[in-house]
C-alpha positions in Angstrom: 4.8 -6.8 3.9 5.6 -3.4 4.6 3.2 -1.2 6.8 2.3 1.0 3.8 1.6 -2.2 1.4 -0.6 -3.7 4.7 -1.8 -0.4 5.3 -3.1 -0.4 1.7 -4.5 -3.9 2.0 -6.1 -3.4 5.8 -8.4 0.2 3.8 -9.4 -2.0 1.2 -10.4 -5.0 3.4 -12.4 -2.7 6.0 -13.8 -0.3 2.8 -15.4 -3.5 0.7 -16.3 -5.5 4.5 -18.6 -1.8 4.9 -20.1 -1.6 1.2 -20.8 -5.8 2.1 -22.8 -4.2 5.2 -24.1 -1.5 3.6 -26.1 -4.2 1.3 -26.6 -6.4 4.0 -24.6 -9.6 2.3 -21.7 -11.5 4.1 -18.5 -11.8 2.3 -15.0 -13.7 3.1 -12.0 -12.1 2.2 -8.6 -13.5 0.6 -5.2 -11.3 0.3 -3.6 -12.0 -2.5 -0.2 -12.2 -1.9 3.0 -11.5 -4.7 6.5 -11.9 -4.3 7.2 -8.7 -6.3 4.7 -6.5 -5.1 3.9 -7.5 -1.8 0.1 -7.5 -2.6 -1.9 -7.8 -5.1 -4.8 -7.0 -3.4 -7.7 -8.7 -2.4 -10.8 -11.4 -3.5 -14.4 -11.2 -2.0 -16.3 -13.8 -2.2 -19.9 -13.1 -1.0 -21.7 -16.1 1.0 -25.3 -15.9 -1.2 -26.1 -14.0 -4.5 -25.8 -10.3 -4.4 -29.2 -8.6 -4.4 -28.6 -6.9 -7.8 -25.9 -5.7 -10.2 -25.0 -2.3 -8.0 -24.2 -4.4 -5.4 -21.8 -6.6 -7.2 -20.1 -3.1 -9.0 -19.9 -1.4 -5.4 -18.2 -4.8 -4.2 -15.5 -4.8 -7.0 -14.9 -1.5 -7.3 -14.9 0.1 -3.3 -11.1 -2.1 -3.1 -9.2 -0.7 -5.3 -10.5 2.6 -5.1 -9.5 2.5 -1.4 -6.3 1.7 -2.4 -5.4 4.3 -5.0 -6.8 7.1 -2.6 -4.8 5.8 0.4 -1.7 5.4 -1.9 -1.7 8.5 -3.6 -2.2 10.3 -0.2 1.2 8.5 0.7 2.9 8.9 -2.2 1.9 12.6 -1.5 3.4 12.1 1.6 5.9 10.8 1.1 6.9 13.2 -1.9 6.1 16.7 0.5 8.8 15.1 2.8 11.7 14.8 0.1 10.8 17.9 -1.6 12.7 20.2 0.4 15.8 18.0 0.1 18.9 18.1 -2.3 18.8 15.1 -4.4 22.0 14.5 -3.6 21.6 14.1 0.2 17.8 12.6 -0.7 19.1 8.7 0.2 20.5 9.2 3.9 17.8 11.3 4.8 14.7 9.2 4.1 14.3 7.0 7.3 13.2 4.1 4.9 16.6 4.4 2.7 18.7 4.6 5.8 19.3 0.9 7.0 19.4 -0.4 3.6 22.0 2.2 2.7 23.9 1.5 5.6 23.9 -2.2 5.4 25.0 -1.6 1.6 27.7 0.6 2.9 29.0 -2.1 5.5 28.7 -4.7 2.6 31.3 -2.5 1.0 28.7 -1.5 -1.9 29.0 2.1 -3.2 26.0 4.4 -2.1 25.4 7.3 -3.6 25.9 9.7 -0.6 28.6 9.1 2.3 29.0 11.2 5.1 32.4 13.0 3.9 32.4 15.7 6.6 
């Protein structure tokens, strides 16, 4: 996984494991894992019944909310740091494009900015 996919999953793991605390119940945890993806999030399972149906809502939805919030901060992120950037240069200036642009390069595929100075 890549740090911002486990960054993603480690929110929504600590975000449900604090509503679990806040209603005094136990849960386990499962990542779900997916080969396209890299998550697909996460499972609780809580280890007796929830004390009522707030409870079980806050446990469902604390997760994924985590995760859009963190996700759209880094997509915000992310998009503040390319902004400035002709597109043209965008792909050998992202830290994250760089290896796999040069190893395509070495491979002899075409990438859609060389150096040409």
């Amino acid at each position: 996984l890549g740090p911002t996919l486990l960054t993603t999953l480690i929110a929504a793991f600590l975000v449900r494991g604090g509503v679990a605390k806040a209603y005094k119940t136990e849960i386990s945890q499962v990542g779900l894992p997916s080969v396209s993806a890299g998550h697909l999030g996460s499972v609780a399972f809580p280890h007796k019944l929830l004390p009522n149906r707030q409870a079980a809502f806050d446990l469902a939805v604390a997760a994924p909310i985590s995760s859009l919030l963190l996700s759209s901060a880094l997509v915000a992120l992310g998009a503040s740091q390319v902004g400035a950037l002709n597109p043209e240069e965008v792909p050998l200036k992202i830290p994250a494009i760089q290896l796999p642009a040069s190893l395509a390069a070495f491979l002899g595929y075409p990438i859609p900015v060389q150096n040409q100075e």
